[in-house]
N, C-alpha and C positions, 0 to 999 in steps of 0.2 A: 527193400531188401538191405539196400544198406546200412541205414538206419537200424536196423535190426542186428545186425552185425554189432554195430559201435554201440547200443541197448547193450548186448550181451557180452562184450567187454568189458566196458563198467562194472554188469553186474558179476564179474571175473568168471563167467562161464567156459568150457573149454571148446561144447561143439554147440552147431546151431542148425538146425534144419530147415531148409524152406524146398517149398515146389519148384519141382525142374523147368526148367526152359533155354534152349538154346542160346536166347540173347544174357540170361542169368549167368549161365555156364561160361561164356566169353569174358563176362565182366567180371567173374569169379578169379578166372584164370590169369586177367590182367593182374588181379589186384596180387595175385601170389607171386607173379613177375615182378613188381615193387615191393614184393616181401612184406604187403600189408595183413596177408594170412597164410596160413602154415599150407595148409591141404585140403582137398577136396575130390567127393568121391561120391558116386551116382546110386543111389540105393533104390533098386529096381524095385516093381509091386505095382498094383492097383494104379497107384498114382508117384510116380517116380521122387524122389525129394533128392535135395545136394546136402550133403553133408560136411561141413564148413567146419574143420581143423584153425581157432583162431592164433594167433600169435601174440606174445607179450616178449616185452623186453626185460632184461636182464632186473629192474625195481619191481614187475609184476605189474605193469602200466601196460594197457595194450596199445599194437602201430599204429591202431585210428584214433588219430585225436578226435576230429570233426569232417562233415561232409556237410555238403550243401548242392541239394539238387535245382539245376539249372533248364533244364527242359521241364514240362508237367503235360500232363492230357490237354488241358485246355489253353496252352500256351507254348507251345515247341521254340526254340533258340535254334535257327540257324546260322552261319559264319561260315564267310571265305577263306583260304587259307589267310589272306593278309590280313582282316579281324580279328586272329584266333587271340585270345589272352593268355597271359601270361601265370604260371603259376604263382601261390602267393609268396612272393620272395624267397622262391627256390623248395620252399619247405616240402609242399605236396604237386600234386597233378592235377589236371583235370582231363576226363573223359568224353573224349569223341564219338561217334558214330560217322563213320564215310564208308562209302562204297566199298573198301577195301576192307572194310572190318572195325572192329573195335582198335582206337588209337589214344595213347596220350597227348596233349597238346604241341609238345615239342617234336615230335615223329608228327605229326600231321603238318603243324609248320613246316617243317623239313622237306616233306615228301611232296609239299606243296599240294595239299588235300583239304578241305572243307567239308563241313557237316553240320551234326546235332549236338550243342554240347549236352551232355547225359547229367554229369554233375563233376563237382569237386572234391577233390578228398587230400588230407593236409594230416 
């Protein structure tokens, strides 16, 4: 999904649709709390989809430069809070999954929380 996202900025698209899912909907919503996309909004039917409002910056560049997924199916990344890493030199985040929900790196550190990391995004 997010890769799809950072696909459809390059190609300077405005919306993007993919299928609904609760864990999708979370990570959507984090990423709009970092201002890394504009809006999003649930377009009911058959089969639900999100509809993903992306964001560029003021040169027409969009807020995702890059991402890099750090869990997979056949290979899960778990961390304690005191493992968690660090963003890459403040630029982006990286995404959590703990008990308590979806978290950035730095709020998981903090809250002294461990998990999945999900991925990175810069």
């Amino acid at each position: 999904m997010i890769t799809s996202l950072l696909n459809a900025q390059r190609a300077g698209k405005k919306r993007v649709a993919i299928p609904y899912s609760r864990f999708k909907k979370a990570l959507l919503d984090m990423l709009i709390s970092k201002e890394m996309i504009s809006h999003v909004r649930v377009q009911e039917g058959v089969q639900a989809k999100l509809i993903v409002t992306l964001a560029y910056n003021e040169a027409g560049e969009g807020r995702i430069r890059g991402v890099r997924r750090l869990s997979k199916p056949g290979r899960r990344v778990y961390v304690g809070s005191n493992e968690m890493p660090f963003a890459y030199n403040g630029i982006g985040f990286v995404i959590v999954s703990t008990p308590q929900g979806l978290l950035d790196e730095s709020r998981a550190r903090r809250e002294k929380i461990g998990g999945e990391l999900i991925c990175a995004i810069w």
